[in-house]
N, CA, C and O atoms as CSV, one atom per row, in Angstrom:
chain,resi,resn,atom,element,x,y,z
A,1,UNK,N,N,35.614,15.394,67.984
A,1,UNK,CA,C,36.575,14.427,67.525
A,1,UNK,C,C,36.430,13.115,68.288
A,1,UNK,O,O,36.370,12.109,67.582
A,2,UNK,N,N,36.362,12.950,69.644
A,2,UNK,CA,C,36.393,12.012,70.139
A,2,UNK,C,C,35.386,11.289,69.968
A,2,UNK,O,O,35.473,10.068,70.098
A,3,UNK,N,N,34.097,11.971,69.606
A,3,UNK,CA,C,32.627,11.141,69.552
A,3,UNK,C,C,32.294,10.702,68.147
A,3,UNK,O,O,31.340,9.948,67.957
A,4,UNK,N,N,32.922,11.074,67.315
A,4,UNK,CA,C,33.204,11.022,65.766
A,4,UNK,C,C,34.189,9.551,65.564
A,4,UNK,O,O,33.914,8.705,64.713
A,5,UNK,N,N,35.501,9.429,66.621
A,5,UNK,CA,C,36.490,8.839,66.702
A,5,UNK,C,C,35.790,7.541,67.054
A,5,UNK,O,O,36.049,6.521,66.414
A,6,UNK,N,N,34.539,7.539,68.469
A,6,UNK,CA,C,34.318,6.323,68.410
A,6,UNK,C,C,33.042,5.914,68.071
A,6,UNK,O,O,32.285,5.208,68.738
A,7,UNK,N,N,32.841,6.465,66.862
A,7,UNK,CA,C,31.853,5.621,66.046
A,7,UNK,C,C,32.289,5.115,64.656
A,7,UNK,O,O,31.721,4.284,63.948
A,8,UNK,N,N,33.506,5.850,64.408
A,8,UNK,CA,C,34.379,5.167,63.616
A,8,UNK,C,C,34.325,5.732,62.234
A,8,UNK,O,O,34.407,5.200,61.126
A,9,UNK,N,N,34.093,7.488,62.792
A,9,UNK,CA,C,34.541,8.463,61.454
A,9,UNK,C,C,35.759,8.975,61.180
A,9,UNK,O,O,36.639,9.082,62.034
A,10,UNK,N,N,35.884,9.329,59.950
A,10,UNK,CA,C,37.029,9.712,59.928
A,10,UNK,C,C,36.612,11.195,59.697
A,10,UNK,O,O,35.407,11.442,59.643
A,11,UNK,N,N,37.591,12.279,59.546
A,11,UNK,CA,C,37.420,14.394,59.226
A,11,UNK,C,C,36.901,14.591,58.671
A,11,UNK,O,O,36.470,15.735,58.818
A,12,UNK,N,N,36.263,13.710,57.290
A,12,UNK,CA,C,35.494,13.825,56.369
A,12,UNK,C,C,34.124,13.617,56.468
A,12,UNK,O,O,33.268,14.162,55.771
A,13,UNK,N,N,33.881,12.520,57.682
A,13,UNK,CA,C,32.351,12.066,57.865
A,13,UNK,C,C,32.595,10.920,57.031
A,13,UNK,O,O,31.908,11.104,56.027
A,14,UNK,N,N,33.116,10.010,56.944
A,14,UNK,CA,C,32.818,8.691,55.858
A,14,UNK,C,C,33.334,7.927,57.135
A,14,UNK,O,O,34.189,8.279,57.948
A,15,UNK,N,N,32.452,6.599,57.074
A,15,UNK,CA,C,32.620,5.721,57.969
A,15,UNK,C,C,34.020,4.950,57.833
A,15,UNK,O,O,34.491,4.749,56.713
A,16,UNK,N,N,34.803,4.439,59.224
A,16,UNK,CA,C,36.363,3.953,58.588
A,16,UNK,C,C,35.793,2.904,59.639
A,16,UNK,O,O,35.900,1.893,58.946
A,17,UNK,N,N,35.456,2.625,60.400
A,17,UNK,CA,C,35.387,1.639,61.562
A,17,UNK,C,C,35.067,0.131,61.364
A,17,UNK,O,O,35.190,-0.073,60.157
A,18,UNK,N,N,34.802,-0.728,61.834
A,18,UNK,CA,C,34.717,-1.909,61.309
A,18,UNK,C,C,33.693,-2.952,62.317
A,18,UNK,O,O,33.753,-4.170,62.153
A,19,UNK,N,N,32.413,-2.118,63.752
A,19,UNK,CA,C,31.791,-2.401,64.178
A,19,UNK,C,C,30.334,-2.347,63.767
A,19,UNK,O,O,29.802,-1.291,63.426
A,20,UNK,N,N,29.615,-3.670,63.814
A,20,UNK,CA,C,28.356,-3.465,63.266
A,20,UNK,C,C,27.529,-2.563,63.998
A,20,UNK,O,O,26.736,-1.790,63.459
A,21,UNK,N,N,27.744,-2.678,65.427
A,21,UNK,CA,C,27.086,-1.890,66.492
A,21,UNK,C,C,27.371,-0.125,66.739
A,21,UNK,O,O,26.707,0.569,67.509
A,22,UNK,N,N,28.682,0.429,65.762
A,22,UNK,CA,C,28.613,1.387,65.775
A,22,UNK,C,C,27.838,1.908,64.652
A,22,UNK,O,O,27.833,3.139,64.644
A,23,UNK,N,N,27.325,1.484,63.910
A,23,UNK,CA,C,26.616,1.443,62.602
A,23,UNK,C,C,24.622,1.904,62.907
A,23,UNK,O,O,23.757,2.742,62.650
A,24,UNK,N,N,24.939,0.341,63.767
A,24,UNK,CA,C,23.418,0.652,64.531
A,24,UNK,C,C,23.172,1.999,65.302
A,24,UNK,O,O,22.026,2.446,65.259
A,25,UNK,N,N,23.996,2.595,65.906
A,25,UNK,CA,C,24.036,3.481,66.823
A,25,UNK,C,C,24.624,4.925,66.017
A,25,UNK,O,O,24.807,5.912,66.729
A,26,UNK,N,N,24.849,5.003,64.855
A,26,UNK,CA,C,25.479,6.168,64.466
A,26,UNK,C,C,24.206,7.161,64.481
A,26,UNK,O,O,24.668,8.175,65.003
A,27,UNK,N,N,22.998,7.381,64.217
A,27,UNK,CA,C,22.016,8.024,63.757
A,27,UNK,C,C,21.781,8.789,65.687
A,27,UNK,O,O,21.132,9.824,65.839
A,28,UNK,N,N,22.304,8.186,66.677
A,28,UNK,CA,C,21.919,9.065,67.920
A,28,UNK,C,C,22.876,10.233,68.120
A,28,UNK,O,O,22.721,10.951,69.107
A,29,UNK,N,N,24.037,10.517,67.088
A,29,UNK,CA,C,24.539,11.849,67.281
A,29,UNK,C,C,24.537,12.519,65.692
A,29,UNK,O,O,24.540,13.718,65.412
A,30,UNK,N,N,24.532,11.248,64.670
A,30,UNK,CA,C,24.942,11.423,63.478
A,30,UNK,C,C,23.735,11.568,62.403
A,30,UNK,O,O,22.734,11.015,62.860
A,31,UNK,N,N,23.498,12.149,61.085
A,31,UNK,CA,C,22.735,11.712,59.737
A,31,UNK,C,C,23.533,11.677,58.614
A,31,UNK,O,O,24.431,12.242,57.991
A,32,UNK,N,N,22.643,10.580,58.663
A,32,UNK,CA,C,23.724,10.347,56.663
A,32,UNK,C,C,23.153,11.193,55.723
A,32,UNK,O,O,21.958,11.242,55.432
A,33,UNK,N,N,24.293,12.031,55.139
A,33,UNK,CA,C,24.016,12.845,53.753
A,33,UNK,C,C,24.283,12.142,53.033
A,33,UNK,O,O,24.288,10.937,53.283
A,34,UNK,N,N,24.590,12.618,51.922
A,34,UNK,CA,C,24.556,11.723,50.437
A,34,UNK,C,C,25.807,11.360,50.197
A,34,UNK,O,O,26.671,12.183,50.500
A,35,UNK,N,N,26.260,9.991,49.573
A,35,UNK,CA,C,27.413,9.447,49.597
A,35,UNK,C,C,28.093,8.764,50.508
A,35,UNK,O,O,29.307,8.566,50.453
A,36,UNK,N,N,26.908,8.145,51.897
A,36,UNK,CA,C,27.281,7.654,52.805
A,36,UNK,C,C,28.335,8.298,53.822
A,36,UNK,O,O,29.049,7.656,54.593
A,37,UNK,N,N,28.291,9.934,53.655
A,37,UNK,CA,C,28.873,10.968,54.610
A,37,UNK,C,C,27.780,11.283,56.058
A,37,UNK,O,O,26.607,11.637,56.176
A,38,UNK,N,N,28.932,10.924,57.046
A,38,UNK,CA,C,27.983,11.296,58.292
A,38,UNK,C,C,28.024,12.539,58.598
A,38,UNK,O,O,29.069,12.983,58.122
A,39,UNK,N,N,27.263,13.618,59.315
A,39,UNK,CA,C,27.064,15.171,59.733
A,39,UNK,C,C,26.901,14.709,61.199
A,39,UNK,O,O,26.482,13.604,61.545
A,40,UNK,N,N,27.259,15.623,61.936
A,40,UNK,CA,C,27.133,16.099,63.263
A,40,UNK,C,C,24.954,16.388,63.376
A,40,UNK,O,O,24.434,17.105,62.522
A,41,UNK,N,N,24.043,15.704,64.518
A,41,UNK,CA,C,23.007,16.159,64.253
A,41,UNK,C,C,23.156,18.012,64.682
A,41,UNK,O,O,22.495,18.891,64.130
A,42,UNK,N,N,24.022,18.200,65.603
A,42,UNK,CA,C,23.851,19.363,66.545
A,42,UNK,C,C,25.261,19.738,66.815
A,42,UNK,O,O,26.014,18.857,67.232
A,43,UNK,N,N,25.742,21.038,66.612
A,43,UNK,CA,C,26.927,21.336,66.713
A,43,UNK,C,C,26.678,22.989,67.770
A,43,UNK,O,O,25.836,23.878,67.650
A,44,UNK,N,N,27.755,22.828,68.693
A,44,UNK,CA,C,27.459,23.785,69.626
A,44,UNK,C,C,28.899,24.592,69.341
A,44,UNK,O,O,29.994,24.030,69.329
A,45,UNK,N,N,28.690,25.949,69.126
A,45,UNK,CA,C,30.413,26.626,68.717
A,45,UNK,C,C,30.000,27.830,68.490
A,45,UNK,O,O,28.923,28.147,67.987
A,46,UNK,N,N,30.889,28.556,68.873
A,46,UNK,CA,C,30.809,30.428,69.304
A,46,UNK,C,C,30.405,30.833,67.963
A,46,UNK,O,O,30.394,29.780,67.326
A,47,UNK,N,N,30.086,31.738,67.230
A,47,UNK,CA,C,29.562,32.097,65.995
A,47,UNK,C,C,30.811,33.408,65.759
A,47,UNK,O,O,30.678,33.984,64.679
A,48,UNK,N,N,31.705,33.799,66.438
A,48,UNK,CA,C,32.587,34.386,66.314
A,48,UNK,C,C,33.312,34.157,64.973
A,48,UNK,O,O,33.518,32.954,64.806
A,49,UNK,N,N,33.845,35.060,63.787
A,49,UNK,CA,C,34.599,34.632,62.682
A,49,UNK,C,C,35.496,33.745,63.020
A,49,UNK,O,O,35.615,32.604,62.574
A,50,UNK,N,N,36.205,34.340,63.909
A,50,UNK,CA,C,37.646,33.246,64.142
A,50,UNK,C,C,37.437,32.104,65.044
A,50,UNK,O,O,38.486,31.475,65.184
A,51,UNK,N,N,36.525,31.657,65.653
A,51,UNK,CA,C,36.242,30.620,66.382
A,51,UNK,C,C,35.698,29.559,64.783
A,51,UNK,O,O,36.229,28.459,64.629
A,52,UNK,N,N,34.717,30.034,63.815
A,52,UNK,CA,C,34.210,29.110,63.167
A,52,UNK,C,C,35.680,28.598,62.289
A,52,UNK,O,O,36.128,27.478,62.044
A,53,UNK,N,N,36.253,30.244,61.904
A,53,UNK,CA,C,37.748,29.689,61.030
A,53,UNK,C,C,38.254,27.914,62.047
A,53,UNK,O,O,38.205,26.686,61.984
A,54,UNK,N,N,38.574,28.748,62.638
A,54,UNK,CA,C,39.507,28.004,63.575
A,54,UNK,C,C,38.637,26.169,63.520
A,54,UNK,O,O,39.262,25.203,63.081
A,55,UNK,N,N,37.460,26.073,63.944
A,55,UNK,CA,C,36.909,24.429,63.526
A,55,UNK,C,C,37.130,24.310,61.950
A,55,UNK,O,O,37.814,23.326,61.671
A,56,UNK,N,N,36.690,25.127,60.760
A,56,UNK,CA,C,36.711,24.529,59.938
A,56,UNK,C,C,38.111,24.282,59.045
A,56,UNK,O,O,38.160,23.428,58.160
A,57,UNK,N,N,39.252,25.152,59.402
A,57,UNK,CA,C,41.101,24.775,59.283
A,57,UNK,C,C,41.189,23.405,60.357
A,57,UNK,O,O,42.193,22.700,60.261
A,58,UNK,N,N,40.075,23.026,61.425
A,58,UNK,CA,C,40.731,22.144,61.953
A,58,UNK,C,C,40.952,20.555,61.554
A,58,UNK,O,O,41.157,20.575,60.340
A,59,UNK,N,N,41.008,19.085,62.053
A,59,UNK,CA,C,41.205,17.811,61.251
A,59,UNK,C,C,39.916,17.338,61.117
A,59,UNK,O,O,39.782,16.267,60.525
A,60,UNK,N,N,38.746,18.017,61.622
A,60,UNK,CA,C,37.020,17.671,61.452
A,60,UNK,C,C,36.377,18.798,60.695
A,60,UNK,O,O,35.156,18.912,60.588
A,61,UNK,N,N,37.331,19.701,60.127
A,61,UNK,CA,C,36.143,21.071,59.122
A,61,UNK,C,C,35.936,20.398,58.241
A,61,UNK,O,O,35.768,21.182,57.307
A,62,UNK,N,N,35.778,18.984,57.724
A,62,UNK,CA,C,35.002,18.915,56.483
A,62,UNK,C,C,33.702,18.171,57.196
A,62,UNK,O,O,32.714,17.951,56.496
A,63,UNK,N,N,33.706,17.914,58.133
A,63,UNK,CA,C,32.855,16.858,58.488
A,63,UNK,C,C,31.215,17.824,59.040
A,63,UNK,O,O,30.336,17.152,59.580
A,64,UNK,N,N,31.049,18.935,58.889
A,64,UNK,CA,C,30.322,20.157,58.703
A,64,UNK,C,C,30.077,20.530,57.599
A,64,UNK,O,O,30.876,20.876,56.730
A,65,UNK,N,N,28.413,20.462,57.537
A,65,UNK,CA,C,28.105,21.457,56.533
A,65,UNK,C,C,28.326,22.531,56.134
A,65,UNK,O,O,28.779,23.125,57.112
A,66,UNK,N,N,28.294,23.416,55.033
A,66,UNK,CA,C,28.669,25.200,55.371
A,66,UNK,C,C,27.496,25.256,55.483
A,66,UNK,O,O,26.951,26.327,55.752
């Protein structure tokens, strides 16, 4: 959330921010899928059922692929 927050995504992965320089810099954590949606490059999280429940009920589960 916080690294999402300051590049100026919103839960969904669609850019809300209004810096050119976070723009330049989104591709060192982020890739654009289709529709100008950003993805996480690398996501680190327990593979446990209820640990994945638990991120994708949270205010960033859309911002993950299934």
């Amino acid at each position: 959330q916080t690294i999402a927050g300051e590049h100026g995504l919103d839960g969904s992965g669609h850019y809300t921010g209004s810096s050119d320089l976070q723009l330049e810099r989104m591709n060192v954590y982020f890739n654009e899928a289709s529709s100008k949606k950003y993805v996480p490059r690398a996501v680190l999280v327990d593979l446990e059922p209820a640990a994945l429940d638990a991120v994708r009920a949270g205010p960033f589960g859309q911002l993950f692929r299934p």
